[in-house]
C-alpha positions in Angstrom: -19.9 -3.4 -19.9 -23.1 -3.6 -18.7 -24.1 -4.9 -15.1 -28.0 -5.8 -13.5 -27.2 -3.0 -10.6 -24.6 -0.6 -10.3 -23.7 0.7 -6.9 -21.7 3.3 -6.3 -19.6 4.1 -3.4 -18.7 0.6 -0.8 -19.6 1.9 2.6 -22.0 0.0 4.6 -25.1 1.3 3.1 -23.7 0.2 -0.7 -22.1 -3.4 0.5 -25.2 -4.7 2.8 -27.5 -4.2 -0.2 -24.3 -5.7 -2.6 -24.5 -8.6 -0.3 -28.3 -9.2 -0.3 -28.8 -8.7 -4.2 -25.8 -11.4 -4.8 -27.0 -13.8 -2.4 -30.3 -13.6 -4.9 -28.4 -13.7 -7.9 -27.9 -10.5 -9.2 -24.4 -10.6 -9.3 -24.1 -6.2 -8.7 -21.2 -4.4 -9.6 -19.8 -1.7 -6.5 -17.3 0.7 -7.5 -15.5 2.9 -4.9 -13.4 5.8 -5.6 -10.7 4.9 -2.4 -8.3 2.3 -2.8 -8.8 0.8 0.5 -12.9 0.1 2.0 -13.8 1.3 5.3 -12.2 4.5 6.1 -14.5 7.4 7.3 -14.6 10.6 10.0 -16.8 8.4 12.5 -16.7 8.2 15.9 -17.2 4.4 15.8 -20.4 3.8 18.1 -22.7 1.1 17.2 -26.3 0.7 19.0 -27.7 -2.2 20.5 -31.4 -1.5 19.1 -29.1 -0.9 16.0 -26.4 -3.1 15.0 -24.5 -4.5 18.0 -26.9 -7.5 17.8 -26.0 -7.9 14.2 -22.1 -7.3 14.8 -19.8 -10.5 15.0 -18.1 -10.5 18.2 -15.1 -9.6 16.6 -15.5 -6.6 15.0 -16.6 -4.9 19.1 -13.7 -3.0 20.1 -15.6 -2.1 24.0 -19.1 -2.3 24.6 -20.6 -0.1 27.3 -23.9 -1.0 29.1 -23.1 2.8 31.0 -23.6 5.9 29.0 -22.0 9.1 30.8 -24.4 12.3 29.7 -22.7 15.8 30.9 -24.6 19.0 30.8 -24.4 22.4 32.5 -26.5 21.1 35.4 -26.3 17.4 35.4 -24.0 13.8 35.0 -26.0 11.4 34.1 -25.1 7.8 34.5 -27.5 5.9 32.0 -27.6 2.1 33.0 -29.1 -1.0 31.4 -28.8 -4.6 31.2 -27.0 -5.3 28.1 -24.7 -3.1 26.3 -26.5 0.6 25.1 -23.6 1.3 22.2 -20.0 -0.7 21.2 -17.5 0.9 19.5 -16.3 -0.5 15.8 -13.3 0.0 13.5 -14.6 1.2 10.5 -11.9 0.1 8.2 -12.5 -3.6 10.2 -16.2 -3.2 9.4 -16.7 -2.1 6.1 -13.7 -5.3 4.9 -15.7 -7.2 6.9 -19.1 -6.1 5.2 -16.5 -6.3 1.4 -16.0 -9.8 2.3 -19.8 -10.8 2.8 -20.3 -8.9 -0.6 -17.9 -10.6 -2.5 -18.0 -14.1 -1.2 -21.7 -14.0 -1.9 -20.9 -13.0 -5.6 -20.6 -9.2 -5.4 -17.8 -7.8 -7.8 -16.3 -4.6 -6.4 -13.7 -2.2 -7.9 -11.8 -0.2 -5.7 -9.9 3.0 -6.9 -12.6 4.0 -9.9 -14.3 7.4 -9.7 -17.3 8.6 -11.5 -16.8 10.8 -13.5 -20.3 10.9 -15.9 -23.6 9.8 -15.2 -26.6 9.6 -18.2 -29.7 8.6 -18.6 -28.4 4.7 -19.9 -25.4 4.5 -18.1 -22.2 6.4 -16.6 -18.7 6.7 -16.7 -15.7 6.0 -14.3 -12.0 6.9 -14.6 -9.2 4.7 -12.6 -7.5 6.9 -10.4 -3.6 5.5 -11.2 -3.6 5.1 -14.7 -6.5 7.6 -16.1 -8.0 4.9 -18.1 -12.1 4.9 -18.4 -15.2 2.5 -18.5 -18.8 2.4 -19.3 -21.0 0.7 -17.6 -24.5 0.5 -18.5 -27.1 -1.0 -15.9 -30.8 -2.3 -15.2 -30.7 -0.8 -11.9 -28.4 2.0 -10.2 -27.9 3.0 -6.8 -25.9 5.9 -4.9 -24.5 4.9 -2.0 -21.7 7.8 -2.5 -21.9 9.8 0.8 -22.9 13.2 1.6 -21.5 14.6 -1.5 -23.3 11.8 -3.8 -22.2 11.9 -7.9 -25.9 10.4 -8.1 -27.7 12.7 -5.8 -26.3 15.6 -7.7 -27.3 13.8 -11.0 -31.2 13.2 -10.0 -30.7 17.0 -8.9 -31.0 16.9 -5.6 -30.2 20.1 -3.3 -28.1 19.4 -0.3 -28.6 22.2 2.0 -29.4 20.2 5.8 -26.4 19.0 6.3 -24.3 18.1 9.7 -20.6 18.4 10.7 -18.7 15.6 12.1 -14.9 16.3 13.5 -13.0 13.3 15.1 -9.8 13.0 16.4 -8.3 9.4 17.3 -5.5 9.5 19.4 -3.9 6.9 21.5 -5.4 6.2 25.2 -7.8 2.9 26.8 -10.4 4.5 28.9 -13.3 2.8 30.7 -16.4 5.4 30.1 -18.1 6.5 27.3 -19.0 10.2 27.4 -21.7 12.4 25.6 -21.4 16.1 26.2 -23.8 18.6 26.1 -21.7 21.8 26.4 -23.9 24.6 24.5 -21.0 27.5 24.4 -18.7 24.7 22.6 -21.4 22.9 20.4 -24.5 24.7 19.8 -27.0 21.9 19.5 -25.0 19.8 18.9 -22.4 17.2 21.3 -19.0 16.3 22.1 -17.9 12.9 22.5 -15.1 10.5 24.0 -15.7 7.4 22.7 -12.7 4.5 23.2 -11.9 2.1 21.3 -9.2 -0.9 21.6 -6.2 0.9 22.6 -7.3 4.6 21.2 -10.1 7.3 22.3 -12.3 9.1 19.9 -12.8 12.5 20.3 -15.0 14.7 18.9 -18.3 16.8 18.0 -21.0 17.1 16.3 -23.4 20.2 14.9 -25.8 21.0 12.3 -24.0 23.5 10.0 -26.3 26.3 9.6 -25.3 26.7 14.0 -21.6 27.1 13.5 -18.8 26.3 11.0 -16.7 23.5 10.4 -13.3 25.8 11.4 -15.6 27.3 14.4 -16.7 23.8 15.3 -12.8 22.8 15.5 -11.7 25.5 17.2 -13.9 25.3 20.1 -13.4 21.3 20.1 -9.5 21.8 20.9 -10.4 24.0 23.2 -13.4 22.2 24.9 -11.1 18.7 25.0 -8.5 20.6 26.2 -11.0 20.8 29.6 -11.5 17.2 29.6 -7.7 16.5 29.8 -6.8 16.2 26.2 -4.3 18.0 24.1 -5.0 18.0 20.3 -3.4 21.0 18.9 -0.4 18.8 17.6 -3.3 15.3 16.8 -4.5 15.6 13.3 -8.3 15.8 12.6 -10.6 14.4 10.3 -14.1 16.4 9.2 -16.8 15.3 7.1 -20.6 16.5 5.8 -23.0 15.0 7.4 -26.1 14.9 4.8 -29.8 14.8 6.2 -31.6 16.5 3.3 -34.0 14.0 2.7 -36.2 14.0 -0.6 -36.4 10.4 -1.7 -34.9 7.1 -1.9 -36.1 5.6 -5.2 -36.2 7.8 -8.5 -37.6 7.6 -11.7 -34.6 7.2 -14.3 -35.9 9.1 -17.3 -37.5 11.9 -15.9 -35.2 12.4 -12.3 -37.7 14.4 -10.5 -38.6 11.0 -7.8 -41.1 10.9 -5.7 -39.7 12.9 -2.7 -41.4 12.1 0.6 -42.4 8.9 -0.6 -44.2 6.7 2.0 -46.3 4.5 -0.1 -45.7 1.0 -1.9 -42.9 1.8 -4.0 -42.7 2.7 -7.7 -42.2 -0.5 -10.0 -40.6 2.1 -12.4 -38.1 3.5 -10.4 -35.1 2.2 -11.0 -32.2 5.0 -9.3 -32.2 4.6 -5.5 -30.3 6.7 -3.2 -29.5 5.3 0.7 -27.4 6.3 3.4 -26.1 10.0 3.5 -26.4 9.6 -0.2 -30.2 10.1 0.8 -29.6 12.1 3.7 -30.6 9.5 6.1 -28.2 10.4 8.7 -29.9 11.8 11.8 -29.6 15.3 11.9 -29.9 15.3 15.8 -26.8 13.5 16.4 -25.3 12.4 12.9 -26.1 8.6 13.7 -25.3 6.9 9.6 -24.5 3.4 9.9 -27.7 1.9 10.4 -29.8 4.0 8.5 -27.5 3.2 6.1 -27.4 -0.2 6.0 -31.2 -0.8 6.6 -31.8 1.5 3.3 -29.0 -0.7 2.0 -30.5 -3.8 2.2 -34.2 -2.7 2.0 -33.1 -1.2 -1.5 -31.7 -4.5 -2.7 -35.5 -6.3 -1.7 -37.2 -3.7 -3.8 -35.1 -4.4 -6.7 -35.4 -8.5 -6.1 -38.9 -7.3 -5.6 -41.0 -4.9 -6.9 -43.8 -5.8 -4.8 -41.7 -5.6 -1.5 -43.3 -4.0 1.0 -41.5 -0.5 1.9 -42.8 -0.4 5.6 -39.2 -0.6 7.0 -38.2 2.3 4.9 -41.3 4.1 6.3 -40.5 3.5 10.3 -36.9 4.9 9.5 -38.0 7.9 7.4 -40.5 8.8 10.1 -37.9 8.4 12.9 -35.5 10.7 10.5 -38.3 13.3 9.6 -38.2 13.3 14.1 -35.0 13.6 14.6 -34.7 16.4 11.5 -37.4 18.8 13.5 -35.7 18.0 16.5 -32.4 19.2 15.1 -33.9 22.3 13.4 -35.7 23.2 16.3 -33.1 23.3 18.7 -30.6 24.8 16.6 -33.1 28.2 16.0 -32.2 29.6 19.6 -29.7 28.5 22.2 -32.3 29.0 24.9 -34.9 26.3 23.5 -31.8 24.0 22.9 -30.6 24.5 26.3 -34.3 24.0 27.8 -34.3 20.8 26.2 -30.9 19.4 26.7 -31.5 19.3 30.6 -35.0 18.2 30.0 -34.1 15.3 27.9 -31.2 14.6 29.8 -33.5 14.6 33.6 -35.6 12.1 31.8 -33.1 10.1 31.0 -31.6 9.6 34.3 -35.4 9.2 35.9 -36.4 7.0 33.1 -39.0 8.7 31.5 -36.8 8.5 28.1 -35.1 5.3 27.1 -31.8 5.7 25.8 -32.6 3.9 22.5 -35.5 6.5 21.7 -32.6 8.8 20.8 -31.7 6.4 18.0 -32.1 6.2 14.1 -33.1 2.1 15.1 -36.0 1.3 14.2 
C-alpha cells in the first residue's frame, strides 16, 4: 500500500496535522499501536493562551480562573479574568480530535505497531492476529511519543527527558494546586488537578534529579500530607522527551537539520512533532500544545513547501527557554530553591504573568 503521508502514533500532535492534511486533500494514513485513542499519564490541564480557546465546551471538565502555587515560604493565589488552565479527559479529547481526522477524510488504524522502518517505506504488525503490511509513503511523520520508532530510526539520542507520575482517584474539589516542595520534587512540582468527579494527583521532574521509583516514593508520601492516601490507587508513569534536535529530516541521508530555525527544507520529507521531537517543556512537561501546533504546522509544510516556519520558531525558542530553565535549576537545589520563591513572589505581585510559564506561543 502506499499512502501520500504516513503518521505514526494518534495523539494530538499526529491527528491535528491528520485533520489539516485531509481537509486539503491528502487523504493521510495514522496508525496507532493501542486499540483505543486518547489514553495517556497526563495530568489533564489545558491553557488558556494554549488551547482552552480552541477546546469545544464540551470536552472542559472545570476551568479555573484561580491557580493555588505552594512553596516553603509562600501560597499564592494567582487570579485573572478568564480561566488560566481547564482540565480535559484525554481519552474524550484525542476521539474527539479521531473524529475531526476522520470525518475530514483521515484513515486511521488502531491496534498496528511498527515494527520496520526503511528508507522507502516501513512495516507494521496487527497486534491480535500477527499479520503484517507495507506501506510505502511521499511523506512520513512521527508522532510516536517519547520513545518514537521514527526518532530512533533518523537516530536520534534521547537523553533530556522528564518524568510524569499521575494518579486519578475519585474526589470533586474546587482548587487547583501547583506545589513547589523541593525535598519531594527536586525541580520539579506536584499537582492536584480535578477533574469531573475525580482529582489528579501527581509530579513532575527532569530525570537526571531523581528516579522514576524515587519520584513515586516521595509522591505517596508527599500526598499523603495533603490528605490523600495512594498506597492502595494504582499509578501511571511515562517519559517525558525534551531532547530537541529537529523537526523536519532529510529521508535519504537521516542526519536533519537539528536546530533548524530557517525556511524549511523543500527536501525533507520525515518530520518528527510532539514528544516525538521533544517538544515537551522540560520545565514543567507541558505536551499538548506543542504538540498539536507542530502537528498542524507540519501538515502546512507538507501542503506547502514554501510555508513559512515562523510558528515553529516562536515555540522552539520558548522550548530552548524552558529547556535552560530546567537544566539550570535541576544542577543545585539551592539555585532551584532561590528561584522557586522568586518566581513564585513575582507571580503573586505581578511582575510574572502566569501564561509566561507556558509552552503557548
Amino acid at each position: 500500500m502506499h499512502v501520500h503521508t504516513l503518521i505514526v502514533g494518534a495523539g494530538p500532535g499526529g491527528l491535528a496535522c491528520a485533520r489539516i492534511l485531509a481537509e486539503h486533500g491528502r487523504r493521510p494514513l495514522v496508525i496507532e499501536r493501542k486499540e483505543d485513542i486518547g489514553a495517556k499519564v497526563c495530568a489533564g490541564g489545558i491553557t488558556w493562551g494554549g488551547l482552552i480557546k480552541r477546546a469545544p465546551q464540551e470536552l472542559v471538565e472545570k476551568s479555573f480562573p484561580v491557580q493555588h502555587i505552594i512553596t516553603r515560604l509562600q501560597k499564592a493565589c494567582i487570579e485573572e479574568p478568564a480561566p488560566i488552565i481547564a482540565t480535559v479527559n484525554r481519552i474524550k479529547l484525542g476521539q474527539y480530535m479521531a473524529r475531526q481526522a476522520g470525518e475530514a477524510g483521515a484513515r486511521i488504524m488502531t491496534g498496528w505497531q511498527v515494527k520496520e522502518i526503511h528508507e522507502q517505506g516501513l512495516v507494521i504488525e496487527q497486534k491480535g492476529s500477527r499479520s503484517r503490511q507495507e506501506i510505502t509513503f511521499d511523506y512520513l511523520v512521527g508522532g510516536d511519543g517519547s520513545n518514537s520508532r521514527v526518532r530512533k530510526y533518523l537516530g536520534l539520542a534521547s537523553n533530556k527527558m522528564g518524568i510524569g507520575i499521575n494518579y486519578q482517584i475519585n474526589g470533586d474539589l474546587p482548587e487547583m494546586e501547583w506545589h513547589l516542595a523541593p525535598q519531594f520534587f527536586g525541580n520539579g512540582y506536584g499537582w492536584i488537578f480535578p477533574h469531573g468527579d475525580t482529582v489528579s494527583i501527581g509530579a513532575y521532574v527532569i530525570k537526571t534529579v531523581m528516579s522514576a521509583q524515587q519520584l513515586q516514593k516521595n509522591l505517596i508520601v508527599w500526598a499523603g500530607t495533603q490528605g490523600f492516601s495512594l498506597e492502595k490507587e494504582q499509578a501511571r508513569a511515562e517519559y517525558i522527551n525534551y531532547d530537541y534536535q529537529g523537526w523536519r529530516f532529510n529521508k535519504s541521508d537521516k542526519r536533519g537539520n537539528p536546530g533548524q530555525t530557517g525556511k524549511a527544507d523543500s527536501q525533507g520529507r520525515i518530520f518528527l512533532i510532539g514528544d516525538a521531537a521533544g517538544l515537551a517543556s522540560g520545565l514543567t512537561g507541558e505536551g499538548i500544545y506543542p504538540a498539536i501546533i507542530s502537528g498542524e504546522e507540519t501538515a502546512r509544510a507538507i501542503i506547502d513547501d514554501n510555508h513559512s516556519t515562523a510558528v515553529m520558531e516562536k515555540l522552539i525558542r520558548r522550548h530552548r527557554l524552558h529547556s535552560r530553565l530546567a537544566d539550570w535549576t535541576g544542577s543545585s537545589p539551592a539555585l532551584n530553591l532561590v528561584a522557586g520563591e522568586l518566581v513564585t513572589l513575582g507571580l503573586r505581585c505581578g511582575i510574572i504573568k502566569f501564561n509566561k510559564l507556558e509552552m503557548a506561543v
